[in-house]
N, C-alpha and C positions, 0 to 999 in steps of 0.2 A: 376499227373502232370509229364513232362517229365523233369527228373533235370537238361537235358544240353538249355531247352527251354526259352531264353529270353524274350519272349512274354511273357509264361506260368510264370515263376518267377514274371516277373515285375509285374503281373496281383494277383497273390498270396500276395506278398507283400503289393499292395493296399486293397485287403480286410484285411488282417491282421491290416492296418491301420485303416478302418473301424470300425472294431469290438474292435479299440483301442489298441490292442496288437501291440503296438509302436515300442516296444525293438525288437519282433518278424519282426516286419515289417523291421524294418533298416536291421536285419540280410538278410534278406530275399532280400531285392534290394540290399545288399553292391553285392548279389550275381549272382543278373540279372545285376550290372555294370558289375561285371568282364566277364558276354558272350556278355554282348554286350558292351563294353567301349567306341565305338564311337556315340553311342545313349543318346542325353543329359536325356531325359524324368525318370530313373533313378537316377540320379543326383539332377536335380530339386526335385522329392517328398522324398530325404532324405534331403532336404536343407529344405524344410516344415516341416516336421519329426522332427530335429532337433531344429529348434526353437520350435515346442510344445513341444518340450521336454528339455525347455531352455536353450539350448546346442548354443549359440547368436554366438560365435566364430566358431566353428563348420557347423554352419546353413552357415554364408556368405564366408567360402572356398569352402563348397560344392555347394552353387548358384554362383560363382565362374566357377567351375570346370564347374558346366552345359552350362556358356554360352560358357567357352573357348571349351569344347567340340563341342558344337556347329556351333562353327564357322569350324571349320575342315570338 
């Protein structure tokens, strides 16, 4: 994978979700938000993330964050 690739992260991340490795996976998109910040798609599957991972408070700033990103 190329580590500065937001695609490549964001796409890593979601199999990590896949395969259930949750914790792994949040790590992994906190870090395709930061190359791509103005890309909501990031945002949104840790705001899913996080409620499977009953993180409720957590879950609706981050679905939050994706739509206000989104609107930019």
């Amino acid at each position: 994978m190329a580590p500065d690739d937001p695609d490549a992260t964001y796409y890593l991340g979601e199999a990590q979700q896949g395969v259930g490795d949750l914790a792994g996976a949040l790590r992994t998109l906190e870090r395709a938000a930061l190359l791509a910040p103005s890309n909501p798609r990031a945002f949104k599957l840790m705001g899913r993330l996080l409620d499977r991972m009953g993180r409720t408070d957590d879950a609706r700033a981050m679905h939050q964050r994706a739509r206000t990103v989104g609107m930019s």
